[in-house]
VOTORBA-406023 format. One line per 2 residues: number of its first residue (from 1); their letters; for each residue x, y, z of N, C-alpha, C. Coordinates in steps of 0.02 Angstrom, whole numbers, plus 32768, in hexadecimal, padded with zeros to 4 digits. Layout:
NUM = a = X:Y:Z:X:Y:Z:X:Y:Z | ...
END
This chain:
1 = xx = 80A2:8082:8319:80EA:807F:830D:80FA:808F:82C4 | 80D3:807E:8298:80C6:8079:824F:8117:8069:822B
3 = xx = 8142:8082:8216:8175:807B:8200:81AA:805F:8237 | 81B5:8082:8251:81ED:80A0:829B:8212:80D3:82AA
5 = xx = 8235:80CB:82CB:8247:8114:82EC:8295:8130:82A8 | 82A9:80FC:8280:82DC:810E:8257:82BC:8121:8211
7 = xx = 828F:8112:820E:827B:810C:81CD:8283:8149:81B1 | 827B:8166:81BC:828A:81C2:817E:82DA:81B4:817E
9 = xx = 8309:81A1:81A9:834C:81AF:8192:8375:8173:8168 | 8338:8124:816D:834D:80DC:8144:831C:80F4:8101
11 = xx = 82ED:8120:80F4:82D9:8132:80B8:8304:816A:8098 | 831F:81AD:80B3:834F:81D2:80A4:838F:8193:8088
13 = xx = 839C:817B:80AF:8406:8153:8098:83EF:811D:8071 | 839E:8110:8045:83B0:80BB:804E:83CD:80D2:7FF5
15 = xx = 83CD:80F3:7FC0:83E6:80F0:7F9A:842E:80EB:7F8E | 843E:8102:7FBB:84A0:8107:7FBE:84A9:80B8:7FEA
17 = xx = 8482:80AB:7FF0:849D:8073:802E:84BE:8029:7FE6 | 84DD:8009:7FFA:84FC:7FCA:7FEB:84BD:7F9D:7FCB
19 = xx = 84D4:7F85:7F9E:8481:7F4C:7FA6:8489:7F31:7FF0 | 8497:7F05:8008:847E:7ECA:8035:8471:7F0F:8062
21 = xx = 847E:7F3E:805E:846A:7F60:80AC:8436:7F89:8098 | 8422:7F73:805D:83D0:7FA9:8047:8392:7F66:8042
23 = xx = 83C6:7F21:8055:839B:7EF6:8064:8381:7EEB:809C | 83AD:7EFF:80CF:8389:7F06:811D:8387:7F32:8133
25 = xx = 8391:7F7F:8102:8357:7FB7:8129:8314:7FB5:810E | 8313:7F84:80C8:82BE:7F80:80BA:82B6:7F4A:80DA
27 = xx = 82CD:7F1D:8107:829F:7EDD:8144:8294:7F1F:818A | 82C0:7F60:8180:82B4:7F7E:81BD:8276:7FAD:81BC
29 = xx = 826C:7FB9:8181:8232:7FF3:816B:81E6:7FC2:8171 | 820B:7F80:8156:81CE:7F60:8149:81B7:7F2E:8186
31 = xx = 81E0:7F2C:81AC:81BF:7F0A:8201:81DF:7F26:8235 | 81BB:7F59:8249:81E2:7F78:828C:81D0:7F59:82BD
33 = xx = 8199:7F34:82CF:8188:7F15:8317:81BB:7ED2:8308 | 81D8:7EB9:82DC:81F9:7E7B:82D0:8247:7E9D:82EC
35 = xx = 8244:7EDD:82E1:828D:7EEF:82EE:8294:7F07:8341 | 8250:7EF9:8355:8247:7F28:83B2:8244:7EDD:83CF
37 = xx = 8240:7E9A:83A7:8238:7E4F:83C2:8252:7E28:83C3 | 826B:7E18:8380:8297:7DF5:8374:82E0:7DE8:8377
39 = xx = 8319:7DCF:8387:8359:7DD8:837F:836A:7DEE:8341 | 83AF:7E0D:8353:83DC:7E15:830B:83E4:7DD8:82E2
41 = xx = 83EA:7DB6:82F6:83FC:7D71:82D8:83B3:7D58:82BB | 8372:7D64:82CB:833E:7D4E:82C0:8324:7D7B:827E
43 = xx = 833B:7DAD:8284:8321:7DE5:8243:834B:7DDC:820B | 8390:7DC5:8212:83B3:7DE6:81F1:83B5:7D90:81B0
45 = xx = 83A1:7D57:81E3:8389:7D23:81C5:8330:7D35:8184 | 8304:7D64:81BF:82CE:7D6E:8190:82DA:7D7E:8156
47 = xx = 8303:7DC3:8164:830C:7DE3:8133:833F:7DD9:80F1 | 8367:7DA3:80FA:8394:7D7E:80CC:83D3:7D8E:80C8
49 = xx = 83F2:7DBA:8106:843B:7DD1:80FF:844F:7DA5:813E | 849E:7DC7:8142:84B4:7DB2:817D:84C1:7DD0:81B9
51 = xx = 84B2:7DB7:81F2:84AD:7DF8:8221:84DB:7E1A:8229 | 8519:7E12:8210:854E:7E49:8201:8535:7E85:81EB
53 = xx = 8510:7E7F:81BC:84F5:7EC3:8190:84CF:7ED5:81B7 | 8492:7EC6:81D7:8474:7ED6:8202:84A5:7F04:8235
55 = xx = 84C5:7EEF:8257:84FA:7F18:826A:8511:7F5D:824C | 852B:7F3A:8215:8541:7F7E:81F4:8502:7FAA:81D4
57 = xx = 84C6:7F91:81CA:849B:7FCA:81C1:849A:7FEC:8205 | 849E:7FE7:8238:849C:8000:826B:84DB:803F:827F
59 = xx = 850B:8026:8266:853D:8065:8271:853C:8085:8237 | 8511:8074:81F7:850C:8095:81BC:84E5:80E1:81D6
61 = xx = 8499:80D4:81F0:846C:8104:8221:84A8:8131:825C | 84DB:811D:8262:8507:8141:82A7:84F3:812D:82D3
63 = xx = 84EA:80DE:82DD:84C5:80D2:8324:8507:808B:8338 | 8519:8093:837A:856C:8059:8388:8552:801B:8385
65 = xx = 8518:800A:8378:8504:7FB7:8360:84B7:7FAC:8369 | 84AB:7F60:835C:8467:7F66:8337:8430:7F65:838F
67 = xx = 8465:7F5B:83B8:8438:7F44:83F3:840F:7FA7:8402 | 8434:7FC9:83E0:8427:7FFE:840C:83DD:8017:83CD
69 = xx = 83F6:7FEE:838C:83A1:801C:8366:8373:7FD1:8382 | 8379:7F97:8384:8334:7F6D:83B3:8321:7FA4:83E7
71 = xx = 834E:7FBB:8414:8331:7FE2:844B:8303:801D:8437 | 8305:803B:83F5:82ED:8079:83D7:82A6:8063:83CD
73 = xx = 82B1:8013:83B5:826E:8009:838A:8240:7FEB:83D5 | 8254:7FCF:8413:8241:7FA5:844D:820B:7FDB:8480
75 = xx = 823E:8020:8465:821F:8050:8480:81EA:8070:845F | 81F8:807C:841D:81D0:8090:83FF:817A:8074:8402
77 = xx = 818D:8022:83FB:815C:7FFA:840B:812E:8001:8446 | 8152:7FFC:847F:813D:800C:84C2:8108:8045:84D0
79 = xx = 8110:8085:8498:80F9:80AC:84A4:80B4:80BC:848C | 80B8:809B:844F:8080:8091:8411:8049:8053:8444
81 = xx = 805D:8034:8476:803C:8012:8491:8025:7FD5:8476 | 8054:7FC6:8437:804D:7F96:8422:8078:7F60:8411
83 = xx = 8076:7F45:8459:80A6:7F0F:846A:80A5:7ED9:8480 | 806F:7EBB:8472:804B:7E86:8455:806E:7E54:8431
85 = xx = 808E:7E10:843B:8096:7DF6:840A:806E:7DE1:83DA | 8080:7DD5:839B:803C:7DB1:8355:8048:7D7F:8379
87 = xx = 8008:7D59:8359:7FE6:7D26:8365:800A:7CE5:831A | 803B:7CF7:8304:8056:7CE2:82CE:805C:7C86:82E0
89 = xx = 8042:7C68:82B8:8052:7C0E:82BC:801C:7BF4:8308 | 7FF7:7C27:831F:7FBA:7C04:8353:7F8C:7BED:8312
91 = xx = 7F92:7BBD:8300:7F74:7B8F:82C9:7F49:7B49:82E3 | 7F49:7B0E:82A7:7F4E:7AF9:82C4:7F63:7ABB:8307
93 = xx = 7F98:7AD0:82E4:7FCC:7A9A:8329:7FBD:7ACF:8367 | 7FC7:7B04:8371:7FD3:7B40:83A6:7F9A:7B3C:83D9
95 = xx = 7F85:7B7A:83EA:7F54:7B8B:8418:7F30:7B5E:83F9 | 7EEC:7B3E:8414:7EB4:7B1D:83DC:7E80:7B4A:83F3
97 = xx = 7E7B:7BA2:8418:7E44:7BBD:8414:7E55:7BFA:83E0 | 7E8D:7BD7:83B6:7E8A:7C0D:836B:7E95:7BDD:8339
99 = xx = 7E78:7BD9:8300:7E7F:7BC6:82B6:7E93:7BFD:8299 | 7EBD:7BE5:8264:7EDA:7BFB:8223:7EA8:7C26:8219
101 = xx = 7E6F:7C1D:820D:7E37:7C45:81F0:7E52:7C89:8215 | 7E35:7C75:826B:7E44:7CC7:8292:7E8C:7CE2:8298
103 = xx = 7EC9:7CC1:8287:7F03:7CEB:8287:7EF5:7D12:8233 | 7EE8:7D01:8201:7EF3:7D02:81D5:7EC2:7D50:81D4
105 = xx = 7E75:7D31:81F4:7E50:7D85:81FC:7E60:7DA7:821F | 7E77:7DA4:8251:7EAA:7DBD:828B:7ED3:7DEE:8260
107 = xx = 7F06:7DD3:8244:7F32:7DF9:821D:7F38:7E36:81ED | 7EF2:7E1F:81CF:7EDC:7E39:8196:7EC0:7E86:81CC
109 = xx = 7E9E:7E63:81F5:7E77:7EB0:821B:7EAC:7EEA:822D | 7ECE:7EC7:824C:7F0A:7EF3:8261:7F3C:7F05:8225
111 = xx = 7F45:7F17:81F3:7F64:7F1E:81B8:7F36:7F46:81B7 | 7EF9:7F55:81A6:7EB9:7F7B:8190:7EAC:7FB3:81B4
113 = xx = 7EBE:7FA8:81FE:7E87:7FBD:8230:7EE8:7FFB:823C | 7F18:7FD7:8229:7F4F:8014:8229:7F5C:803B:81FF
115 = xx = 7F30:8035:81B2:7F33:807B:819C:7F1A:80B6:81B3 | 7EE7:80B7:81E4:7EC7:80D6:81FE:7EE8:8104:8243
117 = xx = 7F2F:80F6:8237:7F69:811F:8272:7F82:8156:824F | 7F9C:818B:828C:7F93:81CB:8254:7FBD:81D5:8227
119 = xx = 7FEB:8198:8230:8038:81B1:81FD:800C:8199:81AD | 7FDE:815E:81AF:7FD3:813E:8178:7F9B:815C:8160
121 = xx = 7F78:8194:81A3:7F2C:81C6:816C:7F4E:81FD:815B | 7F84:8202:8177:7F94:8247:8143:7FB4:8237:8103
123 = xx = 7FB2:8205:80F9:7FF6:81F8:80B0:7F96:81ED:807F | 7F71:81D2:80A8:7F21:81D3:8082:7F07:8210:8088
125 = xx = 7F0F:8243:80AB:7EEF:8279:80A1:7F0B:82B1:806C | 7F44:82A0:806F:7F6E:82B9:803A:7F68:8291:7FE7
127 = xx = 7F62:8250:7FED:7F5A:8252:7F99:7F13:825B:7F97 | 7ED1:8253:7FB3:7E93:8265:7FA6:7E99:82B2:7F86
129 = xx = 7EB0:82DB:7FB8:7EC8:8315:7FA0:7ECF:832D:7F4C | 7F08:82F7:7F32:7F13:82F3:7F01:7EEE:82DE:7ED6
131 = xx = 7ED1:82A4:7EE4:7E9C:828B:7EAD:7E65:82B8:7EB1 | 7E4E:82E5:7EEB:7DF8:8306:7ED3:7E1E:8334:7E9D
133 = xx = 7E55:8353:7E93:7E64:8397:7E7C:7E5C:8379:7E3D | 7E5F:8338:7E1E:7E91:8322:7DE5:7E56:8336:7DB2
135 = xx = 7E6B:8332:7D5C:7E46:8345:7D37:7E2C:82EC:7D11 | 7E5A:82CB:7D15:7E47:8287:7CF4:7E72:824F:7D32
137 = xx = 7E60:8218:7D3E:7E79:81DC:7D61:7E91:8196:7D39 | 7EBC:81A5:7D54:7EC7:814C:7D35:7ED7:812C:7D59
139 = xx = 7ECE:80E7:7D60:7EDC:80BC:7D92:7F06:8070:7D68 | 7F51:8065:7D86:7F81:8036:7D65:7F98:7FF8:7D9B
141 = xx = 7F87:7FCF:7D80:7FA7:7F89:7DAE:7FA9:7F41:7D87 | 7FE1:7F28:7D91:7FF0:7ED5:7D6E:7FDA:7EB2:7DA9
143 = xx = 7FD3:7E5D:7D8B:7FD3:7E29:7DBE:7FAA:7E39:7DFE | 7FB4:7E37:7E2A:7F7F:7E3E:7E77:7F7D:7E81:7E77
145 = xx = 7F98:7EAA:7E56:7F8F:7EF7:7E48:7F45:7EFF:7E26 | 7F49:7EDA:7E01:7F17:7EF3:7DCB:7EC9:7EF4:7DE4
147 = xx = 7EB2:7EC4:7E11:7E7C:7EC5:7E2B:7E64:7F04:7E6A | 7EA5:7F1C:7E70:7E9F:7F64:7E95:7E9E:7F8B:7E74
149 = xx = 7EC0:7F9B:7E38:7EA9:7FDC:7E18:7E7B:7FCF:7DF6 | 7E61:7F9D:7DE3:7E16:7F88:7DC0:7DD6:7FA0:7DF4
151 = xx = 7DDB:7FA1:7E3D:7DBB:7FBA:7E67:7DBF:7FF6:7E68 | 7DFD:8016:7E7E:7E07:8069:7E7D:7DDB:807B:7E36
153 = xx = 7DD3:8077:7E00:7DA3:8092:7DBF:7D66:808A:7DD8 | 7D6A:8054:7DEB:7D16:8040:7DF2:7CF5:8077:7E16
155 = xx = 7D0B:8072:7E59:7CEF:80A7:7E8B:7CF9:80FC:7E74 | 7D3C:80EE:7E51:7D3D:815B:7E3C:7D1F:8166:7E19
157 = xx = 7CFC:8132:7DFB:7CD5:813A:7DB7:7C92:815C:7DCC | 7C71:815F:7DFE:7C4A:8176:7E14:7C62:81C1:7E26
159 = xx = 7CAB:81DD:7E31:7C9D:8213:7E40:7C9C:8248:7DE5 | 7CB8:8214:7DC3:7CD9:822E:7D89:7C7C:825F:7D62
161 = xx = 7C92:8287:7D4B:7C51:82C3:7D1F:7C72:82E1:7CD9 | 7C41:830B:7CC9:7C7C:833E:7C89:7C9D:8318:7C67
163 = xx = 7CD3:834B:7C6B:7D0A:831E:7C31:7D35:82F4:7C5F | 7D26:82EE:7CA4:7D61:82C6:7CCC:7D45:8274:7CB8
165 = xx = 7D8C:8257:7CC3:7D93:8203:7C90:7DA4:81D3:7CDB | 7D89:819D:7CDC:7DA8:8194:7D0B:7DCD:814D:7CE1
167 = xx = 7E04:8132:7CD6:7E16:80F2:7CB2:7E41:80BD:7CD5 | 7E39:808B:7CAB:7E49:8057:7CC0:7E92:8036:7C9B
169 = xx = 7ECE:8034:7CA6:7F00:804A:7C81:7F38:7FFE:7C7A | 7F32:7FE1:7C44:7F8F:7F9B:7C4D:7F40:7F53:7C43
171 = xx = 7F5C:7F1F:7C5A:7F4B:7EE9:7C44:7F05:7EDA:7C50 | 7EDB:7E93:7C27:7EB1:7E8E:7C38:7E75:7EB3:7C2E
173 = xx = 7E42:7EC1:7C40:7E1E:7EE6:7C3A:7E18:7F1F:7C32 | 7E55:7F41:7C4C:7E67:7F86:7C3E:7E78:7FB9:7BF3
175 = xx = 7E7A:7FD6:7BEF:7E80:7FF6:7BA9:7EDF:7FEA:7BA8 | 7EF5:7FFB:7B6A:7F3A:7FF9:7B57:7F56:8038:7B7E
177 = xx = 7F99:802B:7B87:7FBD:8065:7B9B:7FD3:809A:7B78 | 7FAD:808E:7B44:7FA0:80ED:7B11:7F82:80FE:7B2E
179 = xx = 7F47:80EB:7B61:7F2A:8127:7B69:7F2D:816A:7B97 | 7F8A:8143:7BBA:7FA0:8172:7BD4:7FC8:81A6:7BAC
181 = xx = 7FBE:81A2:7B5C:7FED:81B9:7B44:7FC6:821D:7B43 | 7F8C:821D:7B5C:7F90:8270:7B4A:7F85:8282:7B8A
183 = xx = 7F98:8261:7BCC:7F8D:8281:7C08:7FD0:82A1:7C16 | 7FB0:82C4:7C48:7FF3:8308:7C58:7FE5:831D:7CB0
185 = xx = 7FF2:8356:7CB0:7FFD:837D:7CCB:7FA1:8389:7CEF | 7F83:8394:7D31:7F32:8380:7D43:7F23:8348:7D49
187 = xx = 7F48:8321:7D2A:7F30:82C7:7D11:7F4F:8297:7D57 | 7F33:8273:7D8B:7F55:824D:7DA9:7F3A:81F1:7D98
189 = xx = 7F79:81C8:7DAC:7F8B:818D:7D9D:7F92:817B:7DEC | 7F61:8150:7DFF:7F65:8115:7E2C:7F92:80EA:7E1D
191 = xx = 7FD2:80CC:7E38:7FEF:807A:7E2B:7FE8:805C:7E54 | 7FEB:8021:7E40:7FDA:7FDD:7E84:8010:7FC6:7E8B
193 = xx = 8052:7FA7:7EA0:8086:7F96:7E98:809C:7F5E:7EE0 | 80AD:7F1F:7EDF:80BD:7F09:7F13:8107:7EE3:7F12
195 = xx = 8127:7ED7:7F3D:8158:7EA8:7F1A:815B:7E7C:7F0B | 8174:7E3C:7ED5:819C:7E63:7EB9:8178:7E9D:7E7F
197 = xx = 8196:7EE0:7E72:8190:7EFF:7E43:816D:7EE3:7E0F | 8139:7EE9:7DD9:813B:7EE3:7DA0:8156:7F2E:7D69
199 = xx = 8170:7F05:7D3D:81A8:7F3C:7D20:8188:7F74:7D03 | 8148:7F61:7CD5:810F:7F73:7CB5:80F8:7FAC:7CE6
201 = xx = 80E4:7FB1:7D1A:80C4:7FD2:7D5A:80F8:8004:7D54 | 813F:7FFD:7D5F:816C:8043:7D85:8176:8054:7D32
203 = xx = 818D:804F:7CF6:818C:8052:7CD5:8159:809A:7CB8 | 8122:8077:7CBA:80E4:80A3:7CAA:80D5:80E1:7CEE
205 = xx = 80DE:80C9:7D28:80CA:8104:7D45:8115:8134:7D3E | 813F:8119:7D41:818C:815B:7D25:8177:8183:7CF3
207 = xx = 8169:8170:7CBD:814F:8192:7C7A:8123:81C9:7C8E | 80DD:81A5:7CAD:80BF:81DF:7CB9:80CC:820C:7CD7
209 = xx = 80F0:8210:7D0F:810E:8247:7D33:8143:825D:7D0B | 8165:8251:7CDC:8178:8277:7CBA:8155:82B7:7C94
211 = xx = 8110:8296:7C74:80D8:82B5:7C51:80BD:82F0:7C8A | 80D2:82DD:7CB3:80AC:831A:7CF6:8072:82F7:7D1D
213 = xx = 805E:82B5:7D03:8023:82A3:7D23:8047:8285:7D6E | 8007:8299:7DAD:8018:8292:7DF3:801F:8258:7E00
215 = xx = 804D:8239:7E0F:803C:81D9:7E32:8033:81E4:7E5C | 8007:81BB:7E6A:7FF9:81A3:7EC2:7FF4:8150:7EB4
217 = xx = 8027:8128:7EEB:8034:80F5:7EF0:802E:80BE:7F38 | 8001:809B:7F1B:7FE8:8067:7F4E:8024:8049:7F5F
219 = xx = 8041:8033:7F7E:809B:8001:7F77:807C:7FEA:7FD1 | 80C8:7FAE:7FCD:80D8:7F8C:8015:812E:7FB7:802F
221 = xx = 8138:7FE6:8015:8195:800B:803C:818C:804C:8014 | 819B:8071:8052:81BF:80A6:804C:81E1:80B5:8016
223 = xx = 820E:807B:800A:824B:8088:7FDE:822B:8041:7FA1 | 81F6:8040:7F83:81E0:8011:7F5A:81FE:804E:7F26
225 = xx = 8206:802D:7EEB:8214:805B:7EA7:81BB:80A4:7E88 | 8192:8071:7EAD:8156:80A6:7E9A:8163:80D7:7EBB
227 = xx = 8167:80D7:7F1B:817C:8116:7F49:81A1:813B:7F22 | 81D7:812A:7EFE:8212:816D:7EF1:81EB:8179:7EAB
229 = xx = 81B9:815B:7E98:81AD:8196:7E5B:8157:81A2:7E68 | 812D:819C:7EA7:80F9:81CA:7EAF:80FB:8200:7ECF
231 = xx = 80D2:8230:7ECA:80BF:8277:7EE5:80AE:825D:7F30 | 8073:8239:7F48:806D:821D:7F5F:8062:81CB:7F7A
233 = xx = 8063:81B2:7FA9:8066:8168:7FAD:8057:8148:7FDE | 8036:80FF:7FF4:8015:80FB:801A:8026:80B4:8020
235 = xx = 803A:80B3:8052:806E:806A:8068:803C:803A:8096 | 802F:7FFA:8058:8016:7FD2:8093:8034:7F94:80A1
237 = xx = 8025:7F6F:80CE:8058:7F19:80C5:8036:7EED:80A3 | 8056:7ECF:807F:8037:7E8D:8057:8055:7E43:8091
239 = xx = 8066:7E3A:80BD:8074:7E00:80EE:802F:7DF7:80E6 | 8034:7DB2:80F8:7FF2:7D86:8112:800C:7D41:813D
241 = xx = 7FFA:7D29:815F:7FFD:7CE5:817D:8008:7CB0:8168 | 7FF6:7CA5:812D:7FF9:7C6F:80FC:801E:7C6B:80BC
243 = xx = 8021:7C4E:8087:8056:7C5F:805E:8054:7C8A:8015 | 8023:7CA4:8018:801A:7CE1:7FE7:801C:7D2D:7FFD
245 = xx = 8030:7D64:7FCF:802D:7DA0:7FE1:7FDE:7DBD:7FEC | 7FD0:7DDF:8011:7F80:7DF8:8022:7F85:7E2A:7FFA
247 = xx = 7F48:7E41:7FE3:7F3F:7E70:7FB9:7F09:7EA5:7FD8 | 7EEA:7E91:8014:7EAB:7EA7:803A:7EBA:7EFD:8063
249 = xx = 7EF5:7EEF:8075:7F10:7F3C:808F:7F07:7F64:8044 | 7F36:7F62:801D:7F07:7F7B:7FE4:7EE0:7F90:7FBF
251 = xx = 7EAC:7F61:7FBE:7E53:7F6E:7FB7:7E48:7FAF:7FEB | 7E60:7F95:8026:7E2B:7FBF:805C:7E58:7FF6:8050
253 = xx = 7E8B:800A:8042:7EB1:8048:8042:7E7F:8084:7FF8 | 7E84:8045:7FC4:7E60:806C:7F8D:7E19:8083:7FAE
255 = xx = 7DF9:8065:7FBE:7DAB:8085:7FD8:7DB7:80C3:800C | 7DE7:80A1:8038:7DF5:80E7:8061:7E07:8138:8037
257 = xx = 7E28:8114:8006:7E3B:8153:7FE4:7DE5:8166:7FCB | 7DDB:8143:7FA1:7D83:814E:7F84:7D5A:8194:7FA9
259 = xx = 7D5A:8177:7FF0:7D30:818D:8027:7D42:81E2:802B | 7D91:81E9:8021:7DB5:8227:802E:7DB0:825A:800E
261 = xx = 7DBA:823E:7FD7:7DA3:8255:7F9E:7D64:827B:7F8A | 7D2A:8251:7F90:7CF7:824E:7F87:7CD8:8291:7FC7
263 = xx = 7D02:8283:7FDF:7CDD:82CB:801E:7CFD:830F:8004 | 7D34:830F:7FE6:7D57:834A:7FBA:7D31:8356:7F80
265 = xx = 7CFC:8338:7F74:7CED:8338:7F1B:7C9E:8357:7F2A | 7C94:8380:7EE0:7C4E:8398:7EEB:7C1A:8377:7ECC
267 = xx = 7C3F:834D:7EB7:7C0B:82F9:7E99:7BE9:82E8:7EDE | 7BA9:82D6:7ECC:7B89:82A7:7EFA:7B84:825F:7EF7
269 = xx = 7BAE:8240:7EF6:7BC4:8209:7EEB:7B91:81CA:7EF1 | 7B7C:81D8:7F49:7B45:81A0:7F54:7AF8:81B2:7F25
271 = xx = 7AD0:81D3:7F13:7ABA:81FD:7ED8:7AD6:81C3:7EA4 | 7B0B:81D5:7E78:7B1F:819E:7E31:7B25:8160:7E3F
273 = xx = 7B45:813E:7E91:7B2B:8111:7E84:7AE9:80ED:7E86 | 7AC2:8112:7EB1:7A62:8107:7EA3:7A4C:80FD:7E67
275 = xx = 7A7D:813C:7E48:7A52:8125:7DE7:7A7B:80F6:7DCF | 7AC0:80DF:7DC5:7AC3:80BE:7D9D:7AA0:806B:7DBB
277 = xx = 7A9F:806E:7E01:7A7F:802A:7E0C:7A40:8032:7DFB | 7A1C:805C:7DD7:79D4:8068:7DE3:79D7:8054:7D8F
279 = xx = 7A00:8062:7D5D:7A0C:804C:7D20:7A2F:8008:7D14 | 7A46:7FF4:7D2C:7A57:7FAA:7D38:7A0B:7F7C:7D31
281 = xx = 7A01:7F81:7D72:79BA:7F6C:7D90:7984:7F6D:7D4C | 7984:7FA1:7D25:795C:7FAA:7CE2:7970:7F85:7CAA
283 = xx = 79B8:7F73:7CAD:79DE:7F57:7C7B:79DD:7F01:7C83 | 79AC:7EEF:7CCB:79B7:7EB3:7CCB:79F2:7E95:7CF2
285 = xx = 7A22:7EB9:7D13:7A62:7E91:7D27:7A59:7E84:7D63 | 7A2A:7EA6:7D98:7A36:7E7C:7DD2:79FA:7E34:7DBF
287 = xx = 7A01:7E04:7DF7:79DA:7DC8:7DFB:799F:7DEB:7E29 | 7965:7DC2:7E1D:792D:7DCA:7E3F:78F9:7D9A:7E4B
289 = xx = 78EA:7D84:7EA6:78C6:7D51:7EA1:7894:7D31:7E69 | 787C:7CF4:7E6E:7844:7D08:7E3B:77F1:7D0B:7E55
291 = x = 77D1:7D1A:7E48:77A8:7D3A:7E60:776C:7CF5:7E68
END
């Protein structure tokens, strides 16, 4: 189902739209099986408006009320064959042949196991695209960002040779954000971005695309502030079951990219990483029984 059946025309209007009604076309972009299940009255509570607006996003699209886009998304659903209710709160008061543990992995799989639909490998086959061509990489993320683009280096770093750089870019461990100051035009910029926004993140990847360098942006919407300023972008959900944002769709999105990449590139990748673990190993860093 991946988005839904409106989504190119609630991503086309959502800039002109009203605030409160760019607040529940991003609850519509961002849960379409919630919108093929739930009542108007039940979403429009999720999503923090009032179902009035809900309404009126509905004749905003040209459609005579909201019962008739549930039917868009009910069908849509139906067809994707995935109509299934979640397993959401079988905890444990609920079923007792599920724990928290298995909704929680449950969830996570299916978040993971749906980038892998074709709307979500082509938006990955397309920035891989971009990153084998690139001449230098950088990879940018704050807060639960940052441990994803700290991964994305890690792994390109193996494809990186020559003069190609692969860096690590903003807080923490990363180098300062000069060192985006001589990239351009060949040069692409990974961002990690979830909501809310960090300011630092859209900030820095705007600039660079000013400079000419390509973004490609990890985000949770369509219409997140990274989407309207990457080349390409790759939408995953940060929901989880419990009360923190997941960061795991993410991870697995960056490796996926890795993998894509890595088959575009004339680096032999598995090759560098043999040697550098083979120099590690010399250097003392892995552990070893004792003898």
């Amino acid at each position: 189902m991946e988005q839904g059946p409106l989504a190119e025309l609630l991503v086309e209007r959502f800039e002109n739209m009203p605030p409160q009604l760019r607040v529940a076309a991003r609850f519509v972009l961002d849960h379409p099986k919630d919108v093929a299940l739930m009542s108007m009255r039940e979403q429009a509570h999720q999503a923090g408006v009032s179902h009035s607006t809900m309404m009126r996003l509905a004749r905003w699209l040209g459609l005579e009320g909201y019962e008739d886009m549930r039917s868009l998304y009910a069908r849509a659903l139906r067809e994707t064959g995935a109509g299934e209710p979640a397993r959401q709160g079988m905890g444990q008061d609920g079923d007792p042949g599920y724990s928290i543990a298995g909704v929680v992995a449950d969830t996570l799989a299916a978040q993971i196991s749906s980038l892998g639909e074709y709307g979500s490998a082509s938006q990955f086959v397309a920035a891989a695209e971009l990153l084998a061509r690139s001449r230098n990489l950088f990879g940018l993320g704050s807060r639960s960002g940052y441990p994803v683009a700290n991964h994305f280096v890690h792994i390109m770093s193996f494809l990186a040779g020559g003069d190609r750089k692969v860096t690590l870019v903003g807080e923490m461990g990363g180098l300062g954000l000069d060192a985006l100051q001589g990239a351009g035009r060949g040069d692409v910029l990974l961002a990690v971005g979830m909501s809310p926004y960090e300011r630092t993140t859209i900030e820095v990847a705007r600039q660079s695309a000013r400079q000419g360098v390509g973004v490609v942006a990890i985000t949770d919407s369509s219409v997140s502030p990274l989407a309207r300023i990457a080349r390409e972008t790759i939408i995953v959900t940060a929901n989880s079951q419990s009360f923190f944002r997941s960061m795991a769709p993410a991870f697995a999105a960056v490796e996926i990219l890795a993998a894509l990449t890595a088959a575009q590139s004339e680096v032999n990748a598995a090759e560098r990483v043999r040697q550098s673990e083979e120099q590690l190993a010399a250097f003392g860093i892995y552990w070893k029984p004792p003898r």
